[in-house]
N, C-alpha and C positions, 0 to 999 in steps of 0.2 A: 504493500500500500504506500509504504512512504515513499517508493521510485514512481509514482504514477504522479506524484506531485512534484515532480519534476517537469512532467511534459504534460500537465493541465491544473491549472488553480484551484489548490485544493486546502480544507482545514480538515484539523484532528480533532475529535474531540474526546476526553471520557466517555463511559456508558452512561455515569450517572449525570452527564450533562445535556441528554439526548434530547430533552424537552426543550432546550435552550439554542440548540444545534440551527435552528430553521430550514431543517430537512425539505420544507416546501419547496422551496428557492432553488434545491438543488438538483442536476440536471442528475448523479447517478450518486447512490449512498454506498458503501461499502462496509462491513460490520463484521469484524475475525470475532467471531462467536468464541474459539478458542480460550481467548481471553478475557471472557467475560464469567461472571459470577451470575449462580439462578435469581438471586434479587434483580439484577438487572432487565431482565428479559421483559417484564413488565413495563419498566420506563420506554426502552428501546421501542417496544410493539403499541404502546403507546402513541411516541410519534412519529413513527412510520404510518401508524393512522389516519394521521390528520396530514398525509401527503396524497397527493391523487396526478398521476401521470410521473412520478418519478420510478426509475428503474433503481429497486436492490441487490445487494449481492450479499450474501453470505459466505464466511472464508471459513473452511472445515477442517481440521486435521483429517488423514484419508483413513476410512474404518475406523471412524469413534463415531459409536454410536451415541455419545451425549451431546456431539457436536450438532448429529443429524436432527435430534430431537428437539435441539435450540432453533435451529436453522427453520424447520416444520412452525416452530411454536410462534417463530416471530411473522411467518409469512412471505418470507424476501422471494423478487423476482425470481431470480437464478441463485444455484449452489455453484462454488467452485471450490476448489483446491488446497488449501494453503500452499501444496507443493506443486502448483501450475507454473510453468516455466515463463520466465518473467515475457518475452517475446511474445507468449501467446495470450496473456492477460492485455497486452499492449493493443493488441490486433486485435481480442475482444471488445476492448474500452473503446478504442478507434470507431468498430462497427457500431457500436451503443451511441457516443458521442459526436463523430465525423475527426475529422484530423486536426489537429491543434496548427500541425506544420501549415496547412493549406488555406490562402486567403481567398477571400472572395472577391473577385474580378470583374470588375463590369462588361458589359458586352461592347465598350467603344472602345476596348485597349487595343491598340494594332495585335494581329495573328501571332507575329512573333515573337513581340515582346511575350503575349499572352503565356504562349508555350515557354521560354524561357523560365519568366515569372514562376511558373508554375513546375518547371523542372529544377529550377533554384532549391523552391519551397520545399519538395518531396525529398531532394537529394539531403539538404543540413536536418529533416525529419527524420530519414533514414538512419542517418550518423548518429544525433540525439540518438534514437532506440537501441544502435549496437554499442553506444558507452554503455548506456545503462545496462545491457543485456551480457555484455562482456565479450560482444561478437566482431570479428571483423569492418573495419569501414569498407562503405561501397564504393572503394575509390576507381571505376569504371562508369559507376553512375554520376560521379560528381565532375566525369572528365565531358561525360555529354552534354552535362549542364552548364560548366564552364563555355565548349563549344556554341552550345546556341545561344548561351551571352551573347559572347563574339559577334555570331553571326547578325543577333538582332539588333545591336548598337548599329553594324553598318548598313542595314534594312532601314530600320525606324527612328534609332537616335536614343543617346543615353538618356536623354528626357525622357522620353517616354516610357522607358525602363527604369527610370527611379519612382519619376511617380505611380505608376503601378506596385513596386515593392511598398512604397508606406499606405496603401491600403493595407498593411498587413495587419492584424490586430494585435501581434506580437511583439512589444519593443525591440526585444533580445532576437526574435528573426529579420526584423523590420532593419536592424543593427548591421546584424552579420551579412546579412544580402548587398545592404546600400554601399560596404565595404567592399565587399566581392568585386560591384557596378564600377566604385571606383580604381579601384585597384588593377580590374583589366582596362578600364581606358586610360590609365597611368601607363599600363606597361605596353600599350600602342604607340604614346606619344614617343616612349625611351626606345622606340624600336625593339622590341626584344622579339628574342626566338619564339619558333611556337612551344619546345618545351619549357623556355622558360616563362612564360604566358600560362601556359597551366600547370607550372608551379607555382608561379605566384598567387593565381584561382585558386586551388585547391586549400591552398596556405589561407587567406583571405575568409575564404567561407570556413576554414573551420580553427579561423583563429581564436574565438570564443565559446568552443566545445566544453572548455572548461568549468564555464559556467551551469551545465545540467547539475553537478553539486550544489547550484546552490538555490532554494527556494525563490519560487517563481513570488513569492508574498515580495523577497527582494526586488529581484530582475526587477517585475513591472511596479512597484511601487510607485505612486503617483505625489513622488513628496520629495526632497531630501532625504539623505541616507542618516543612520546615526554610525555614529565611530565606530561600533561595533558589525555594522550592517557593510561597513565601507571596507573594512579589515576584510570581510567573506568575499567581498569583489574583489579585492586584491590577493585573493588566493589564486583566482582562476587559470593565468598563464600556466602556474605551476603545474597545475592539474590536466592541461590539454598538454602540457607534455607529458605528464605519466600516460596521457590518452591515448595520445599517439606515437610515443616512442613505442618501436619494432614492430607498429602494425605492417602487413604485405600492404605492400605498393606505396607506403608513404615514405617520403623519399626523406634525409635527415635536413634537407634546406627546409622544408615543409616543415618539423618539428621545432626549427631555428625559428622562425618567423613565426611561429604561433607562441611558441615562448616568452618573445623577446619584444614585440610588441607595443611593449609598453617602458622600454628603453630609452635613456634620452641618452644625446651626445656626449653631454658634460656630466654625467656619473649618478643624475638625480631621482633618474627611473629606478623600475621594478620590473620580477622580482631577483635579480642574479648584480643591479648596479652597475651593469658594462657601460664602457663608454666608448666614444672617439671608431680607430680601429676597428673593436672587438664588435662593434654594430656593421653587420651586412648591409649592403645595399637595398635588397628585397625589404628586409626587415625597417632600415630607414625610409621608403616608400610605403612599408605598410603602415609605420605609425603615424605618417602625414595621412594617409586615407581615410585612416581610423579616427584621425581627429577631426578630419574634417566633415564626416559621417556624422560623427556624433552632434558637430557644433550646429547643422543644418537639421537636424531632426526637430521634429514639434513631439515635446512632454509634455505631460500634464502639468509642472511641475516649472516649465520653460518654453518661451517660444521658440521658436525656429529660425536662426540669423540667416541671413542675405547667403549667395556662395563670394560677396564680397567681403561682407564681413567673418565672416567665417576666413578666408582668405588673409584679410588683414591680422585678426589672432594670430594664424600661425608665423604670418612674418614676424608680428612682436616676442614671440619665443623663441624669437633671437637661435643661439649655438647650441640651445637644447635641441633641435632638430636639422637636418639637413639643407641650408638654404639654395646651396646650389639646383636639389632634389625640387624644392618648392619651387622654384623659378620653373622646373620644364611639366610640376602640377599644375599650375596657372592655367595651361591650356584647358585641363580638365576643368580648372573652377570657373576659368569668365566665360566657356562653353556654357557650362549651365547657366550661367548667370545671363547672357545675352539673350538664351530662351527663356528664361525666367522675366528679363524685361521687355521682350517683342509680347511674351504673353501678358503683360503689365497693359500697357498699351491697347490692343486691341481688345481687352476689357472694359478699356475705358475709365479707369483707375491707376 
């Protein structure tokens, strides 16, 4: 249960807080009977009562009969497992709830971005499920996803592909994506190879893998973090390197740049402190990407800056970041920004 609140918004509650829980509200309930005491069973069946259209589940040890009897007595949709193998509870909850990874797209986004969009979405889903499941990354899936980036920047244009990803409802996909968008038309502008193009793709979307560790209550929080909330975000690098060290096919440039990230020039980063030298190239492009993803995004919490001002920040960060690197990002950021003001304009605002 607790990994499913990784990859959809979820609270825990006690048994004995079940009446307070507002099971109404909620789209699926889950309840490990296991662990519950026969006084409880009452509360619990209580307010499951007073819920009507929501889907429950009961979590069973296998062949205990007291588990079955709890399970009967409360009423819940479906039984499962406690020993159900975490991938197929995931595919379950997916069918019950629809896919957390996958946003809703309107029908005026151009065809390719569409597909892109949408094989972006599936591909950093896919990932999310094998950290948590302890299975291989799909990294064949995530090279086709990479490619129809590519392809649909030079069809339709990276406008069009950004704003289709922040329709996403997910900050933390919404994140990773907008990075991904930027980070291949960075490595267009620098000429880069095609494998080094989808290294750095690859790198890019799953530079914040790290993050499935830590409560979605964080991720999307719509507030300020507290000291203690910001420490858990700053574990993450660490953690998408335990992710992806030695998986097949992830190459060790890939596990550099998802590491490293959050590195600055002059020593002030996290979490390893490199500086100068010891920061890659990739890695200096990804954390211009990354900042400037984050500074253009609309929070609940913050508006959405310009891609000039967003632009302007990073040259004030002076030798913390690469400025020769930012000079040949420019293209990326007054690209946006010149379609951001032709659509200014013709709005008539």
């Amino acid at each position: 249960m607790h990994k499913l609140g990784q990859l959809y918004p979820a609270e825990l509650f006690e048994y004995g807080d079940a009446h307070r829980a507002g099971l109404f509200a909620a789209d699926l309930v889950l309840i490990d009977v296991s662990e519950s005491e026969d006084a409880d069973t009452e509360t619990v069946r209580q307010a499951l009562s007073e819920t009507r259209n929501v889907t429950s589940v009961a979590l069973v040890r296998p062949n205990n009969r007291r588990d079955e009897v709890q399970a009967n007595s409360l009423g819940t949709t479906l039984v499962w497992s406690r020993i159900r193998p975490v991938k197929t509870v995931l595919k379950d909850v997916e069918r019950l709830l629809g896919s957390y990874s996958m946003p809703e797209i309107p029908g005026d986004v151009p065809p390719a971005t569409r597909k892109s969009v949408q094989a972006v979405s599936r591909a950093l889903g896919d990932c999310v499920t094998s950290a948590i499941s302890d299975e291989p990354f799909p990294v064949a899936q995530i090279g086709r996803a990479v490619d129809l980036t590519l392809s649909s920047f030079r069809v339709e244009g990276l406008d069009a592909w950004t704003a289709a990803v922040q329709m996403h409802h997910s900050h933390t996909y919404c994140h990773s994506m907008l990075v991904t968008g930027y980070a291949l038309a960075f490595a267009d502008v620098m000429g880069m190879t095609v494998d080094e193009r989808a290294r750095l793709g690859t790198a890019a979307l799953l530079h914040d893998v790290g993050k499935v560790f830590i409560p979605l209550s964080i991720l999307d929080k719509a507030g300020k973090l507290t000291d203690e909330e910001f420490a858990a975000i700053k574990m993450h690098p660490v953690k998408s390197r335990e992710l992806l060290f030695g998986q097949p096919g992830i190459s060790d440039e890939v596990v550099d740049i998802a590491a490293h990230h959050h590195e600055y020039l002059d020593g002030s980063g996290y979490p390893d402190g490199l500086k100068g030298d010891e920061i890659s190239r990739s890695v200096r492009m990804l954390t211009i990407c990354d900042i400037y993803a984050a500074l253009t995004e609309k929070r609940a919490y913050k508006p959405a800056l310009s891609p000039r001002q967003a632009y302007g920040i990073l040259v004030d960060m002076g030798r913390k970041i690469d400025q020769g690197l930012l000079k040949m990002f420019r293209q990326v950021a007054f690209e946006a920004d010149r379609v951001a003001t032709v659509k200014r304009k013709a709005g008539g605002f």
